[in-house]
C-alpha positions as MATLAB code, in Angstrom:
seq = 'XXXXXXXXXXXXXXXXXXXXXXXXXXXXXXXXXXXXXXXXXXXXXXXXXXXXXXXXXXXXXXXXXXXXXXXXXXXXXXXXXXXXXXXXXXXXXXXXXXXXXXXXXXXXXXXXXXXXXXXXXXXXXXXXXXXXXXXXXXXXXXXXXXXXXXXXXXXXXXXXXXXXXXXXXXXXXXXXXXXXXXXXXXXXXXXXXXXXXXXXXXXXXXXXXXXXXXXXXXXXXXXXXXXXXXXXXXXXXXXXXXXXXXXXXXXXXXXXXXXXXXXXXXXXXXXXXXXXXXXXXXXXXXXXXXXXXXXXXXXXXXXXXXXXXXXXXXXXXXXXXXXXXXXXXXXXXXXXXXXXXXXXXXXXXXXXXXXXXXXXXXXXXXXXXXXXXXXXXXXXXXXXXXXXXXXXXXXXXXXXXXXXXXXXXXXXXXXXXXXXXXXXXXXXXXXXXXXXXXXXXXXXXXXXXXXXXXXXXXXXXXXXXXXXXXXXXXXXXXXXXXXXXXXXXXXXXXXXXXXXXXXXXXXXXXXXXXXXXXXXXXXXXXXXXXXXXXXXXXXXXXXXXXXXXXXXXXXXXXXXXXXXXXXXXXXXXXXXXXXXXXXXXXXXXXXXXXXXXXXXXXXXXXXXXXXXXXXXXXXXXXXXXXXXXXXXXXXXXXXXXXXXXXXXXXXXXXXXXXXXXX';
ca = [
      24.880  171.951   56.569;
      27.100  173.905   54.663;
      28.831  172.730   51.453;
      32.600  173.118   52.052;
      35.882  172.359   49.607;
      38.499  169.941   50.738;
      42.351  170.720   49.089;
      44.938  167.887   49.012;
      48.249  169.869   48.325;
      50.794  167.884   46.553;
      54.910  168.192   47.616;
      56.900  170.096   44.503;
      60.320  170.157   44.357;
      61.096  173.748   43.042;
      60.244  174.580   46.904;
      63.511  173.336   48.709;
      62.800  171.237   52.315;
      59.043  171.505   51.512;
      56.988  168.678   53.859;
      53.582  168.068   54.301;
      51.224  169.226   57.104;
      47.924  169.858   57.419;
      45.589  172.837   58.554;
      41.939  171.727   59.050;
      40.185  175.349   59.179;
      40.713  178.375   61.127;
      38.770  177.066   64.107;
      40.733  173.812   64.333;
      44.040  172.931   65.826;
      47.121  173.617   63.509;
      49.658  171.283   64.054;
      53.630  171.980   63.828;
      54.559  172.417   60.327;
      58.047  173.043   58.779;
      59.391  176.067   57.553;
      59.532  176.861   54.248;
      62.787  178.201   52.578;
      62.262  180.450   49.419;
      63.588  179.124   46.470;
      65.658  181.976   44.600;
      64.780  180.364   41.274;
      61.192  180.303   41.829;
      59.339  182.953   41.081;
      61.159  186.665   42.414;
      61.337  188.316   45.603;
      60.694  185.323   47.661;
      62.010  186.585   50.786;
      59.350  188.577   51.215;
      57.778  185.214   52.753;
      59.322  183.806   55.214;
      58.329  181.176   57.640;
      55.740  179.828   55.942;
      53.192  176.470   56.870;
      51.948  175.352   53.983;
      48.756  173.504   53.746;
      48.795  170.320   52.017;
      45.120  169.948   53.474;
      42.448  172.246   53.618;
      39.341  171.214   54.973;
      36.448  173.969   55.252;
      32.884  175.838   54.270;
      32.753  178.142   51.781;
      32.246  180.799   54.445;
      34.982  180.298   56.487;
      38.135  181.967   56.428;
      41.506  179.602   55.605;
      44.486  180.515   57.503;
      48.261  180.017   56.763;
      50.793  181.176   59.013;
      53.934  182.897   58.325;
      55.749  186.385   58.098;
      56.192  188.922   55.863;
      52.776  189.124   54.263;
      50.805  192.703   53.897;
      47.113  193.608   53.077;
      46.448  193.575   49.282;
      49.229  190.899   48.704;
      47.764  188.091   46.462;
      47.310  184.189   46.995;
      46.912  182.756   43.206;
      45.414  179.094   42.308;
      45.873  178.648   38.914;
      44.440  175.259   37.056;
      46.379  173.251   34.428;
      43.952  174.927   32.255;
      41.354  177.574   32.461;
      41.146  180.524   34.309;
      42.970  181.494   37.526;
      41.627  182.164   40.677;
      43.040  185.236   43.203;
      42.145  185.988   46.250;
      43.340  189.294   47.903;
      44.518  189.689   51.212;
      42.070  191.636   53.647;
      43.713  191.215   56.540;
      46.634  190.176   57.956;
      47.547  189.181   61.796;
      50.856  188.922   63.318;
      52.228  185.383   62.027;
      49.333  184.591   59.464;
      47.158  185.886   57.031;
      43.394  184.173   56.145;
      41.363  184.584   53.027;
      37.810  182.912   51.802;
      37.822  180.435   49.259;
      36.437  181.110   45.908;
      32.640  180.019   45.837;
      33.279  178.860   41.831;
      37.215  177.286   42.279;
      35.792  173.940   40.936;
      37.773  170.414   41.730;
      41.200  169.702   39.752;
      44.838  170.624   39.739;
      46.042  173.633   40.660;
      49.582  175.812   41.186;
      49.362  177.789   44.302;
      51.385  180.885   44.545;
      51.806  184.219   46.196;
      52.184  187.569   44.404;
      53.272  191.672   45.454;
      53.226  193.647   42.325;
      56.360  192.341   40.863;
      57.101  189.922   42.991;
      55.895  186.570   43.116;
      56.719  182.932   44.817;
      55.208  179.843   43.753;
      54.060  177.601   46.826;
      53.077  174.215   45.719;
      50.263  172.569   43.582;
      46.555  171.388   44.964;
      44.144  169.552   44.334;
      40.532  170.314   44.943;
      37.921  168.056   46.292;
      34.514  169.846   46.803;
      33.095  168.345   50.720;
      29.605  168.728   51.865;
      30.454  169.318   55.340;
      33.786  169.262   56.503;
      32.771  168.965   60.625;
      31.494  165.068   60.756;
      33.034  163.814   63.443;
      35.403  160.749   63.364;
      34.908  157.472   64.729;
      36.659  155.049   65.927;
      37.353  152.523   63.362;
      35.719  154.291   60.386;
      38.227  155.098   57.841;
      35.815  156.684   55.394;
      32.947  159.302   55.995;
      30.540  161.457   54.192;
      27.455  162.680   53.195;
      24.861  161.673   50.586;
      23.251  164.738   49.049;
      20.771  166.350   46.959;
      19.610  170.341   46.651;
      22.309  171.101   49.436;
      20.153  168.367   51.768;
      21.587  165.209   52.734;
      19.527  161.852   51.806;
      18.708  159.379   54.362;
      18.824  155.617   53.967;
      21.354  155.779   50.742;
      23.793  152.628   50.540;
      26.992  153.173   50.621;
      29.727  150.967   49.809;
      33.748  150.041   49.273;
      33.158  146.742   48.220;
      33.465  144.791   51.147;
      31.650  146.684   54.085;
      27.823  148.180   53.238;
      26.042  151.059   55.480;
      23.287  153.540   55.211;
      23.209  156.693   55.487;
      21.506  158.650   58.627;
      18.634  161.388   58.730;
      21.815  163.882   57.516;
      22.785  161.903   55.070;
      25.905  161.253   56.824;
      27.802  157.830   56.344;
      30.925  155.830   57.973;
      32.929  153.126   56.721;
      35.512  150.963   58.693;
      37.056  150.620   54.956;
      40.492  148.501   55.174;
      40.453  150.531   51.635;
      41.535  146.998   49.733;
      39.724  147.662   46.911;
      40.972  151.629   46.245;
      37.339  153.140   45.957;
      34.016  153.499   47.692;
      30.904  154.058   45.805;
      27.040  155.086   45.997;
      23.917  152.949   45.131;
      22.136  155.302   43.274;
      18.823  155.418   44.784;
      16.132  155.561   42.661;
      14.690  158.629   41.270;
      17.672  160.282   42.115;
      20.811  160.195   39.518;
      24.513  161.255   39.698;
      26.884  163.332   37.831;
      28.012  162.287   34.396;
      31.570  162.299   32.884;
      30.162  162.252   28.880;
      28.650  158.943   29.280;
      29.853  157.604   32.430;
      27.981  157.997   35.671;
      30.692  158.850   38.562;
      29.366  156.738   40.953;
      32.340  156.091   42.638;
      35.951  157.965   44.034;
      38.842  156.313   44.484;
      40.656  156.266   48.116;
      43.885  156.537   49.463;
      45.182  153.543   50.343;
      46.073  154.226   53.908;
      43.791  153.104   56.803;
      45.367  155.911   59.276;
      43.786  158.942   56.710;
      40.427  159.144   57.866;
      39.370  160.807   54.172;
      35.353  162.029   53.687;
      34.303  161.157   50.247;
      30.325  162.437   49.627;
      28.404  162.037   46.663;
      26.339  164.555   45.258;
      22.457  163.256   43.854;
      20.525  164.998   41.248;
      16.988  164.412   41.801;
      14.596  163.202   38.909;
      12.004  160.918   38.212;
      12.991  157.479   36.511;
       9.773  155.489   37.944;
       9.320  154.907   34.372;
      12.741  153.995   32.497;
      14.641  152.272   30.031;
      18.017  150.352   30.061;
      19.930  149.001   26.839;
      20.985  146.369   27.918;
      24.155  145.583   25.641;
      26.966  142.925   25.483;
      30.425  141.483   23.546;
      31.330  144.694   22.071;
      34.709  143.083   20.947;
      36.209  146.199   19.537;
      39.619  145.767   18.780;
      40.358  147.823   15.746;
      40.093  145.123   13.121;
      37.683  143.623   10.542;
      36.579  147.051   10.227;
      34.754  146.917   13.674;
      34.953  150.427   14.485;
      33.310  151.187   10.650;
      30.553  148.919   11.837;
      30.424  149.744   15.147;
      29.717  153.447   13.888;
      27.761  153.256   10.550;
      25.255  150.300   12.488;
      25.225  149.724   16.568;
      26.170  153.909   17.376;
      23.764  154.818   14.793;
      21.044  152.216   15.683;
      21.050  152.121   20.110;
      20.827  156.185   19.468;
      18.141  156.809   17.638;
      16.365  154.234   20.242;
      17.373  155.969   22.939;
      16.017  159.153   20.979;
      13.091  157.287   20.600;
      12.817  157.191   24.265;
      13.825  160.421   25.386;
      11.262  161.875   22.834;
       8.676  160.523   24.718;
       9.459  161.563   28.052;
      11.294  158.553   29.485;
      14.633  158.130   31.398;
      17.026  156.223   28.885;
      20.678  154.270   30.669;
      22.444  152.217   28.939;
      24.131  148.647   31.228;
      26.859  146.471   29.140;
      27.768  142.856   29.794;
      31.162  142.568   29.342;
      33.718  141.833   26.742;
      34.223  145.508   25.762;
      37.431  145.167   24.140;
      39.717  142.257   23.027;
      42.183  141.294   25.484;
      44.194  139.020   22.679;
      44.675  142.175   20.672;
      44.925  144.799   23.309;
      48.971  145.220   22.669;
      48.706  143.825   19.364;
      46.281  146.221   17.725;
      46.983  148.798   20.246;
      43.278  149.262   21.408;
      42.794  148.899   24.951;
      40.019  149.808   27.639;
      40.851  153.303   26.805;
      40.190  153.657   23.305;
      37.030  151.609   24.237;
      35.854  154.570   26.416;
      35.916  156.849   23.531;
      33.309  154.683   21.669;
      31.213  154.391   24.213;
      30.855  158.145   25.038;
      28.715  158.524   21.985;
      25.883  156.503   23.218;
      23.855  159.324   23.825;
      22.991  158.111   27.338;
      24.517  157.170   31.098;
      26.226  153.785   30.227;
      27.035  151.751   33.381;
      29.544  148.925   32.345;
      30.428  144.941   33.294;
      33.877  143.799   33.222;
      33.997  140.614   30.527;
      36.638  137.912   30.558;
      38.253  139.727   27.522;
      38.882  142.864   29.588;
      41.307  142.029   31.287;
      44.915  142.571   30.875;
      46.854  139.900   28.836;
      50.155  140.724   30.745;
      48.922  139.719   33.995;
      48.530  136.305   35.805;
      46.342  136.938   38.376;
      42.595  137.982   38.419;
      43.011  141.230   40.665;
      46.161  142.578   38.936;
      44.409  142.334   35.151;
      41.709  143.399   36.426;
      43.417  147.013   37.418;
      42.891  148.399   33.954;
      39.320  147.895   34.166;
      38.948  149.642   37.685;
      41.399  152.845   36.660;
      39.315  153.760   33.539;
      35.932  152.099   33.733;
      35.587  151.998   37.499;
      34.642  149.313   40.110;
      33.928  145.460   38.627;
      31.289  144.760   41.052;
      28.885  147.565   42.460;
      25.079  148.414   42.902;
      22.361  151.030   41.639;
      18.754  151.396   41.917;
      16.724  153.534   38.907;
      13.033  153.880   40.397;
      12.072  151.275   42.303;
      13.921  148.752   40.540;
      17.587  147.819   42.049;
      20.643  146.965   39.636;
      23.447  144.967   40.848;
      26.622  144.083   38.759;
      28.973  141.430   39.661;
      32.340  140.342   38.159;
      31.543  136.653   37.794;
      35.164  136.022   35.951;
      38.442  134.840   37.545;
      41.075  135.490   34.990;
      44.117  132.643   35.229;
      45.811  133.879   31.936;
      48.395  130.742   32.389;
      51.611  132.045   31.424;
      51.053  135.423   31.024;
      53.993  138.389   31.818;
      55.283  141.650   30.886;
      55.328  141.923   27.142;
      53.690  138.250   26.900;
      50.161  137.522   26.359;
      49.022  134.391   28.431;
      46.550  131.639   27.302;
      43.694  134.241   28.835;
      42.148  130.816   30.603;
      39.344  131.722   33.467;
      37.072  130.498   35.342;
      33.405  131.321   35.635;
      33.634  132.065   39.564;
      32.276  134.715   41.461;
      35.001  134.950   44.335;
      33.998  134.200   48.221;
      34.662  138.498   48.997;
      32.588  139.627   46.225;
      29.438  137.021   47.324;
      29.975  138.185   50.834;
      29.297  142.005   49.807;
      26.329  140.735   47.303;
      24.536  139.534   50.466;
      24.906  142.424   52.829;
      23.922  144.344   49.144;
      20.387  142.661   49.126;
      20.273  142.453   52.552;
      19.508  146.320   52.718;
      16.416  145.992   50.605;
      13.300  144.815   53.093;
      10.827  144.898   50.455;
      11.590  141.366   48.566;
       8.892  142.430   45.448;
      11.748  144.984   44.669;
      12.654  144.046   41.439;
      16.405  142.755   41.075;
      18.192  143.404   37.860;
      21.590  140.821   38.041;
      24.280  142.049   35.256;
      27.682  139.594   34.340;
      28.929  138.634   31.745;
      29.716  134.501   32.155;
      26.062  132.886   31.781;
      24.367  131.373   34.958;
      22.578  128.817   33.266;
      24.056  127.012   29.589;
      22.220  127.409   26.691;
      18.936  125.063   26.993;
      18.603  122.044   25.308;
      14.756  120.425   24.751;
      13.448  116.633   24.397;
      11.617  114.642   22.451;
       8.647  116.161   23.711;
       9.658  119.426   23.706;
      10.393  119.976   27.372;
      12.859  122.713   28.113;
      15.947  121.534   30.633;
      19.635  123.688   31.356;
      22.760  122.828   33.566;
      23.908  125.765   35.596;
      27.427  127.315   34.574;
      29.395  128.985   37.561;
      31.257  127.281   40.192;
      28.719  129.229   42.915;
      25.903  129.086   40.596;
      23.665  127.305   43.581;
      25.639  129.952   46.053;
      24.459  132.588   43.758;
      20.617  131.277   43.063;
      20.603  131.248   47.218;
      21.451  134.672   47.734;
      18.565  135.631   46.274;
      15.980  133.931   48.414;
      13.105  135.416   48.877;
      13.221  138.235   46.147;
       9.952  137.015   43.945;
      11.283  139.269   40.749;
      14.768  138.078   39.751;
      16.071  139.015   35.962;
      19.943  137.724   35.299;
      21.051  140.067   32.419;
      23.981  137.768   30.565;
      26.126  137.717   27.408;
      29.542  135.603   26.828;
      27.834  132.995   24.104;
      26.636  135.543   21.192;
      23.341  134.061   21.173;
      19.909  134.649   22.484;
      18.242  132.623   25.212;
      16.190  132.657   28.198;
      15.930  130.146   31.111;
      13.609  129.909   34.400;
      15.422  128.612   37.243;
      12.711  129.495   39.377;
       8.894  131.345   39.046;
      10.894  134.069   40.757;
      14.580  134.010   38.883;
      14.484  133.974   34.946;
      18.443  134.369   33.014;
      18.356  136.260   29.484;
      21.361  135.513   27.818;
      21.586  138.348   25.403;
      23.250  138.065   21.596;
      26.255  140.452   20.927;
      26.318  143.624   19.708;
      29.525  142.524   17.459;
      27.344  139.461   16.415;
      29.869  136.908   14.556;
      33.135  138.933   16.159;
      31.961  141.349   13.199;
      32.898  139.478   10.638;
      30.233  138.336    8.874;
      29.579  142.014    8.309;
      32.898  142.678    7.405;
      34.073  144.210    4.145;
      33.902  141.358    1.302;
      31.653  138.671    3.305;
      27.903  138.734    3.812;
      26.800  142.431    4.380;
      24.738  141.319    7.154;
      25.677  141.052   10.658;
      24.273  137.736   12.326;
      25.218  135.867   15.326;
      26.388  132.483   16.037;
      22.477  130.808   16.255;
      21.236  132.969   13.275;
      20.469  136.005   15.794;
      20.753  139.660   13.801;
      23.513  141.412   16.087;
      21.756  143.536   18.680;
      20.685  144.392   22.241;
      17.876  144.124   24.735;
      16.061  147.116   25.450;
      14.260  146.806   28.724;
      10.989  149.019   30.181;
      10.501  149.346   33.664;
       7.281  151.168   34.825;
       7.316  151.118   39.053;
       7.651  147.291   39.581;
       6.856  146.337   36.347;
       9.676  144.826   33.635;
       8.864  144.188   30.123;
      11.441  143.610   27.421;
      12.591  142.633   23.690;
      15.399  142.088   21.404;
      16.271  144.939   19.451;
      18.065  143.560   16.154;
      20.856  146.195   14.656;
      19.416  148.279   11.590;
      15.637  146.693   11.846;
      12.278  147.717   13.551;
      11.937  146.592   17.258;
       8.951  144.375   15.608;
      11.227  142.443   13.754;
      11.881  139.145   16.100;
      11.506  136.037   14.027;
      12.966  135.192   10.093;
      11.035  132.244    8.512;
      12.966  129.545    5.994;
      11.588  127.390    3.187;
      14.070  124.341    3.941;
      12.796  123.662    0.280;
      15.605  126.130   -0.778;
      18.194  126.071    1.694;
      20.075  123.046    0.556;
      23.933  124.486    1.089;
      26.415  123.842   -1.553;
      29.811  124.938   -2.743;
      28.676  125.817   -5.979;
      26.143  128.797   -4.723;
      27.655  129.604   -1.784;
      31.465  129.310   -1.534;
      32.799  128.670   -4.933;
      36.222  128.785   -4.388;
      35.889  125.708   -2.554;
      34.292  122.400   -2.598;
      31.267  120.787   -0.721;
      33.073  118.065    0.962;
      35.050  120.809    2.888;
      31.862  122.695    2.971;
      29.403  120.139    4.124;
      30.766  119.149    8.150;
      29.620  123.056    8.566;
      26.318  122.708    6.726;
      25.200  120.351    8.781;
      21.759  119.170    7.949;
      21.396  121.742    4.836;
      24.378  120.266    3.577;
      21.806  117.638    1.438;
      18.246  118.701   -0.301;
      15.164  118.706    1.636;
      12.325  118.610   -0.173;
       9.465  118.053    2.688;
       7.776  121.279    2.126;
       9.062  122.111    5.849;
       9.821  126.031    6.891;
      12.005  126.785    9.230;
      11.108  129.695   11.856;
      13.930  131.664   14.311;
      12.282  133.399   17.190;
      15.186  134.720   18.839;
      13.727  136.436   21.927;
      11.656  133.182   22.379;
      11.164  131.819   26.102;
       8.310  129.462   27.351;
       5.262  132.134   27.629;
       5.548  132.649   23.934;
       3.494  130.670   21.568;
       4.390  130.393   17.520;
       0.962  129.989   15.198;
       1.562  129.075   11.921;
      -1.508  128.353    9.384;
      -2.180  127.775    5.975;
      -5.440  128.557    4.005;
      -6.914  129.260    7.369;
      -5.921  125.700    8.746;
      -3.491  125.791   11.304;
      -0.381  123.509   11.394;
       1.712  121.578   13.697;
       4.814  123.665   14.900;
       7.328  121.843   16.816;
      10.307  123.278   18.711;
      13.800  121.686   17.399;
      17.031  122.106   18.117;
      19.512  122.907   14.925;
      21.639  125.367   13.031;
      20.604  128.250   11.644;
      21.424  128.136    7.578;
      21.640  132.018    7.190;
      24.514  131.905    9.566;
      26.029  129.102    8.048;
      26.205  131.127    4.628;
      27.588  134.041    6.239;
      30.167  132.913    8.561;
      31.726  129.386    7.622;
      31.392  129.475    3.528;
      32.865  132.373    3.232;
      35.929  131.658    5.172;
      36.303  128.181    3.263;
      35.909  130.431    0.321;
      38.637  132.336    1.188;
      40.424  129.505    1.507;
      40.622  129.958    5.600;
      39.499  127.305    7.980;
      36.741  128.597   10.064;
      37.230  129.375   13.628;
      35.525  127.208   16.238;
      34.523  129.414   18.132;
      32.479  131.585   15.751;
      30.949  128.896   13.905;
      27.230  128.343   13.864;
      25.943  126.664   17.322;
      22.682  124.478   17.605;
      20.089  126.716   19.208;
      16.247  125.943   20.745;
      14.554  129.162   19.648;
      13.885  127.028   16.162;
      10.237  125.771   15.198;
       9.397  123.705   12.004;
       6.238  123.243   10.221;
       5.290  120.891    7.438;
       3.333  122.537    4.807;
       0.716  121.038    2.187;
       3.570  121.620   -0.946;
       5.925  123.847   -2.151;
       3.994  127.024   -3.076;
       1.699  127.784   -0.545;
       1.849  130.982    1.311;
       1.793  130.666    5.180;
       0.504  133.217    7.798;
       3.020  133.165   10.934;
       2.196  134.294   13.898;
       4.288  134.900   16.951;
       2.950  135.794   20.504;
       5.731  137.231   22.949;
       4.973  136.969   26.819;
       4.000  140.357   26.946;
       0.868  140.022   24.188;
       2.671  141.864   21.646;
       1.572  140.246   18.270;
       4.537  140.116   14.866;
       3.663  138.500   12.409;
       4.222  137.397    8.501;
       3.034  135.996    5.887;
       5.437  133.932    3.986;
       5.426  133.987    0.424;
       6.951  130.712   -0.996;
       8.964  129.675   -2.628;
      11.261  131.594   -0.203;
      15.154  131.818   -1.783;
      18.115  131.370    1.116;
      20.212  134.449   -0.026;
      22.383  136.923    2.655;
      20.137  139.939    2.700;
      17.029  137.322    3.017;
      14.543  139.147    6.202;
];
C-alpha cells in the first residue's frame, strides 16, 4: 500500500461565492463544483484564474498527481501551501491541460493548517485554507453501513488483528490492516488499542491514541493510526491518582519541588536500565470547585503533566468535570477536548489496559457562571459496560492479564473482626455487573484512587482492587507552607504512587512514597509517646477542641505497645516483630494514624480553623500493634510483602511522635 495525504479545505470568506466540493484523485470521478469568482482585494491579478473548482477534499498517494480544474493557468505558475507557522510549501506547475492543471504533493507537507494560494511572478490569488490529514491508503473501498475506515500500521505495513474502536462498536483489523466502523459517531472520536509491543505517537506526554470525527454519519471519513514498533514485554506503569491541582496551598510548589521531581527520577531509574516506563492516572486531575475560581482548569493541568518524563495515559475523576454543567456528558466535554476519550483500551506487552469512566456527574444546580453541588454517582453507565464487554470479548486468551483503571473504588475500604478476618462492601451501582464482565479472566488488577488512602481487597483468587493513596496526599496541605513539612495522607500514608512491573504475564508491584526509597513501606510508633495534646501540638488552642480528632491518642498510653503502618499491606504479607530474639504477638487493628492527626487536624485548630471532614484522619486496617516487655527495649520489625521482598527496622525506643518522625 502506499501512504497517501488526505486535505480537508476549509470555506474563507475573502473568496466571494466560494462552496465546497470535493475531488478524490485524478483517477476518480470529479463531481460539479462551483465557479470561483476572483476577489479583487485578494491577492493581485486574480483574473488570471478563472473558473476555478476548488478542492475542499483531497484524497491521494504521494505519487499521484492532484488535479484542479479551471482556466487561465500556464506551466511554471505556482500553487503555494503555506502553514500558520513554519515554512511554505510550492509546487510548480509542469504541465497544464486544457481546463486543469495537476501537480504532486509534497512528500514532507506534514498535517496542520494551511493557506492555499496561486502565484505568476507578481501576481498572486489566495484560494482558501486546508487542512492536512496524512492517510495510509486512500483506495479502501466503502461499505455499506460503515461510516469510519482505515488502516492500522507500522514500517509502511498494515497490522492485523488491532482493535479498533469509537466507543460503542469494536472490530479488528484484517491481514491489511484495514478496519470499518458502522460509527453513529455519538461519541466524536474513534481510537486504537495499542497492541502490545507496538506504541503510538506522542504529543509531549500524551499518547495520540485517538482522532476526533466529524459528526455526520453521511461522511464516510478514514481515520488510520500509525504504530511504532518496540518491545515493552518487560515494562513499567506509574500508576498515579488525586492530583488535585488547583493553584492553591502552594500545590504547584509541591507538585514541582516533590511528586515532578520524585516519579522522574523513577522513571529514570527505569529507563536506565533498559525498561519501557508509561505513566496511567486515576482521576481527579484538577479541582472542579476551583476551576473558575482559581482559574486552573484541565488545561493548565496538561502543562504539569507534560513534564513527567514519560507517555501518561489519563482517567477522568469526579473532580474533572465541569462545574457549569448539569449533566454527566456535557461536563464531561472538557475532559474529552483536551485529555481525550473517558473510557478506552490499550495493551503494553502482553498485558491489556482498560480505562473506564465509572463517574456520573449530577452537579445539582449547576449553570453558566454557577458552580453546582458537584453530587455524582459511582455508576458506570449501561453504553460504556456494553463496549467493556465486546472490549474483553476480543481477547481469547483469558490468562491475559487485565489492568482495570477508574477512579471511584470498586470495593470500600476493608474493615477486619475480632479475629482479624478481612471483609469489604462493594461501592458502584454495577459493581456485581462489573465483577461479571470479567468472567473467566484468572488475572484481574482494579487500579483505584478517590479515598487518599492505601488498600487492597480480593474479591476473587482471580480479581484483586488496589486502592492507591494520592499523589496530593492531605489535598496538599499538610505540606503546605507553615503546617507540617511533610506530606501524609488521610490513614497516615506518605503521599505517593504505585509503580507497577510487568515481565510477559507476570505483575509485581509497590507503593512508592514521595521523597523516600521504594524500600520505605512501613513507619513504626511507640504509643508510649504519642499521647496528643494541645500543649505540644497545637498551642493556640485547647485539648478539649483538640481531643474528638485525637481520638484514642487524645489520653496517655503507657502499655509499652508500638504501633506499625504498612501501607501497601494486603493478606499475603506477614509483619514479624521480635524482641531480644523472642518474637511477639502482632495483631491487625483498625485505628487512626497519630502522625496524620498532628499534621492535618492540630494545625488547623491551631490556626484557629475547624478542620475539614473530608481531609481528616480516617480509621484504616493496614495497622498492627505489639506489646513490648517495657519502655526501652529496642525491637527488630520485619515486614514480608507478597512478592518476598524483605524491609525491615529496628526500632530504637523510646521513639518521640514529632512531624519529620520516619
Amino acid at each position: 500500500m502506499k501512504k497517501a495525504k488526505k486535505f480537508v479545505l476549509s470555506r474563507r470568506s475573502f473568496i466571494a461565492g466560494f462552496l465546497s466540493f470535493v475531488i478524490i484523485s485524478c483517477t476518480r470521478k470529479r463531481p460539479e463544483g462551483p465557479l470561483i469568482k476572483p476577489d479583487p482585494g485578494t491577492g493581485t491579478g486574480g483574473v488570471l484564474w478563472t473558473e476555478l473548482k476548488l478542492p475542499t477534499t483531497i484524497v491521494a498517494d504521494e505519487s499521484t498527481d492532484v488535479i484542479i480544474t479551471g482556466k487561465g493557468f500556464e506551466v511554471g505558475d505556482k500553487i503555494i501551501f503555506t502553514p500558520t507557522s513554519g515554512v511554505s510549501f510550492t509546487m510548480t506547475l509542469t504541465q497544464v491541460q486544457p481546463g486543469q492543471i495537476s501537480f504532486k504533493l509534497p512528500e514532507k507537507l506534514t498535517s496542520g493548517t494551511y493557506r492555499v494560494g496561486a502565484q505568476r511572478g507578481s501576481s498572486s490569488l489566495t484560494l482558501g485554507s486546508s487542512t492536512v490529514e496524512i492517510v495510509f491508503n486512500a483506495s479502501i473501498p466503502d461499505k455499506s453501513g460503515m461510516t469510519v475506515k482505515g488502516v492500522v500500521y507500522a514500517n509502511g505495513v498494515g497490522v492485523a488483528n488491532v482493535v479498533v474502536s469509537d466507543g460503542i462498536e469494536v472490530a479488528k483489523t484484517d491481514k491489511d490492516g484495514v478496519y470499518y466502523l458502522p460509527s453513529a459517531k455519538n461519541n466524536d472520536y474513534v481510537f486504537v488499542s495499542i497492541p502490545g509491543n507496538y506504541e503510538v505517537e506522542n504529543k509531549q506526554s500524551a499518547p495520540l491514541f485517538y482522532k476526533s470525527l466529524n459528526p455526520s454519519t453521511q461522511k464516510v471519513e478514514i481515520k488510520d493510526f500509525a504504530l511504532t514498533a518496540v518491545n515493552n514485554e518487560k515494562h513499567v506503569v506509574m500508576a498515579m491518582t488525586d492530583f488535585h491541582l488547583a493553584n492553591r496551598v502552594n500545590d504547584l510548589s509541591q507538585f514541582e519541588k516533590g511528586f515532578l521531581k520524585d516519579v522522574n527520577a523513577s522513571i529514570q531509574s527505569y529507563k536506565s536500565a533498559g525498561t519501557k516506563v508509561y505513566g496511567l492516572t486515576m482521576g481527579d486531575l484538577t479541582w472542579d470547585g476551583f476551576w473558575y475560581s482559581n482559574k486552573f482548569l484541565l488545561s493548565d493541568f496538561l502543562v504539569q503533566m507534560n513534564k513527567i518524563n514519560a507517555p501518561v495515559f489519563n482517567t477522568l475523576g469526579n473532580h474533572d468535570n465541569d462545574p457549569y454543567v448539569a449533566n454527566d456528558r456535557g461536563a464531561e466535554e472538557p475532559f474529552r477536548s483536551i485529555m481525550g476519550p473517558t473510557y478506552y483500551s490499550f495493551n503494553l506487552g502482553k498485558v491489556h489496559y482498560v480505562v473506564l469512566d465509572n463517574v456520573e456527574y449530577l452537579n445539582t444546580g449547576g449553570a453558566q457562571g454557577t458552580v453546582g453541588s458537584r453530587n455524582y454517582k459511582g455508576n458506570i453507565i449501561s453504553s460504556q459496560m456494553a463496549w467493556l464487554k465486546k472490549d474483553l470479548a476480543m481477547i481469547t486468551d483469558k490468562t491475559t492479564p487485565i489492568m482495570l483503571a477508574m477512579h471511584i473504588q470498586l470495593n470500600n475500604e476493608p474493615t477486619i473482626n475480632t479475629s482479624g478476618a478481612q471483609s469489604s462492601t462493594l461501592r458502584l451501582e454495577n459493581s456485581t455487573e462489573l465483577i461479571s464482565a470479567f468472567n473467566g479472566f484468572t488475572n484481574v488488577n482494579i487500579l483505584t484512587g478517590h479515598k487518599h488512602v492505601n488498600y487492597a481487597h480480593e474479591n476473587s483468587n482471580s480479581m484483586m482492587e488496589h486502592n492507591t493513596a494520592a499523589v496530593c496526599a492531605t489535598w496538599w496541605w499538610t505540606g503546605r507552607d507553615g503546617y507540617g513539612n511533610n506530606h501524609i495522607c488521610k490513614d497516615g500514608s506518605p503521599g505517593g504512587y504505585a509503580i507497577w512491573e510487568a515481565d510477559n504475564k507476570v505483575m509485581k508491584w509497590k507503593y512508592k512514597s514521595i521523597g523516600y526509597d521504594e524500600d520505605y513501606q512501613f513507619r513504626a510508633y511507640d504509643l508510649n509517646n504519642c499521647q496528643i495534646t494541645a500543649a505540644k501540638y497545637a498551642p493556640k488552642s485547647s485539648d478539649a477542641l483538640l481531643a474528638p480528632y485525637a481520638e484514642e491518642y487524645a489520653t496517655a498510653n503507657k502499655n509499652n505497645e508500638v504501633l506499625i503502618n504498612v501501607w501497601g499491606y494486603d493478606t499475603k504479607w506477614k509483619v514479624e516483630v521480635s524482641e531480644n530474639g523472642k518474637p511477639l504477638t502482632v495483631s491487625r487493628v483498625n485505628v487512626y494514624d497519630p502522625l496524620h492527626i498532628i499534621s492535618y487536624s492540630a494545625f488547623r485548630l491551631n490556626d484557629k480553623a475547624t478542620p475539614t471532614e473530608d481531609f481528616t484522619s480516617s480509621k484504616t486496617a493496614h495497622m498492627f500493634k505489639v506489646k513490648a516487655s517495657n519502655a526501652t527495649n529496642s525491637l527488630q520489625i520485619k515486614v514480608t510483602d507478597r512478592f518476598g521482598r524483605v524491609y525491615t527496622e529496628t526500632m530504637v525506643r523510646p521513639k518521640a511522635l514529632t512531624w519529620s518522625m520516619k
